[in-house]
N, C-alpha and C positions, 0 to 999 in steps of 0.2 A: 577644530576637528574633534569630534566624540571619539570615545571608545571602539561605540558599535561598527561607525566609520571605518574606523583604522582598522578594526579587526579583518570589517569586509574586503577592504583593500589590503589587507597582507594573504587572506586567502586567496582572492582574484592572483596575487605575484606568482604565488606559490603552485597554485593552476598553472599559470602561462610556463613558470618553468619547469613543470614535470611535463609537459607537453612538449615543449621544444625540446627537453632532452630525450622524451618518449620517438619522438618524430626521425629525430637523427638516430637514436639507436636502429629505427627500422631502418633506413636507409642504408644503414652499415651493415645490417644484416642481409636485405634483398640485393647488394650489392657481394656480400660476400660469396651469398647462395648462389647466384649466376655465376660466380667466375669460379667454381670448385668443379671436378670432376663429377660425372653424374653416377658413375660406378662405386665414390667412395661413401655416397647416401648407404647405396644396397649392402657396401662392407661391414659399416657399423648398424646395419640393422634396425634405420631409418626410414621413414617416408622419402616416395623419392625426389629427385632434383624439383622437378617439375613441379610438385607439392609444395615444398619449401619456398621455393618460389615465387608462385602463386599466393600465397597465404600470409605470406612478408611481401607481398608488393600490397594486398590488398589491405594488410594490417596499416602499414605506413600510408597511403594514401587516407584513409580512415582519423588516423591517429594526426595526419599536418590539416586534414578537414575543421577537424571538431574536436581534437583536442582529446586530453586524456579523460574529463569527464563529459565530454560528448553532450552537451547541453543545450539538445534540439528535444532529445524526447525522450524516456527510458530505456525505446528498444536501441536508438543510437550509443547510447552511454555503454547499455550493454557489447556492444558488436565492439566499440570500442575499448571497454576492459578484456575484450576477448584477441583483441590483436593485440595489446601491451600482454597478455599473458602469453601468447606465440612468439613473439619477438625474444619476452624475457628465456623462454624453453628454449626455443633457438642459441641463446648467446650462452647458456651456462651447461646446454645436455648435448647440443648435435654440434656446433660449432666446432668445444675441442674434441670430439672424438671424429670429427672428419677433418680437423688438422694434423689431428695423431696417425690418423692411417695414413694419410698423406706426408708424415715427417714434416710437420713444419710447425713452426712454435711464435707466437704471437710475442709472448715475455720472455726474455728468454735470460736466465742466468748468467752476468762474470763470472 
């Protein structure tokens, strides 16, 4: 095995697993999003339930499709970085601030 080889196939790894960790994150997400209150969207001054929703179920189905670089055709790759970019906004902007109004903590201090 060459260089070029190896290299190929370390990036090929390195794809498959940002992908399947891409993939699970949505699902943890579109799963979160469904079971939250819809009123605590409108608290912290959010898109609504519905939205969120919507957009992490289609991010994730997208993302377990074709993967994180979406390598059917440019505009898929793009639709693709566009639902790992909603998922990642989801899990670090809406997530805790619609655990917060709702008092609940995912990590939580001894």
């Amino acid at each position: 095995m060459d260089f070029v080889s190896a290299l190929g196939m370390t990036q090929e790894i390195v794809i498959l697993t940002l992908s399947v960790v891409a993939g699970l994150a949505g699902l943890v997400t579109v799963v979160h999003a469904a079971v939250q209150r819809p009123d605590a969207f409108a608290a912290v001054d959010r898109q609504s339930k519905g939205f969120w929703v919507g957009v992490l179920a289609l991010s994730t189905v997208f993302l377990a499709v074709f993967g994180v670089a979406g390598g059917v055709s440019p505009i898929i790759g793009m639709i693709c970085l566009s639902g790992l970019v909603a998922v990642i906004v989801y899990l670090v902007d809406v997530r805790p601030k619609v655990d917060e109004i709702q008092g609940r903590r995912w990590f939580r201090k001894l």
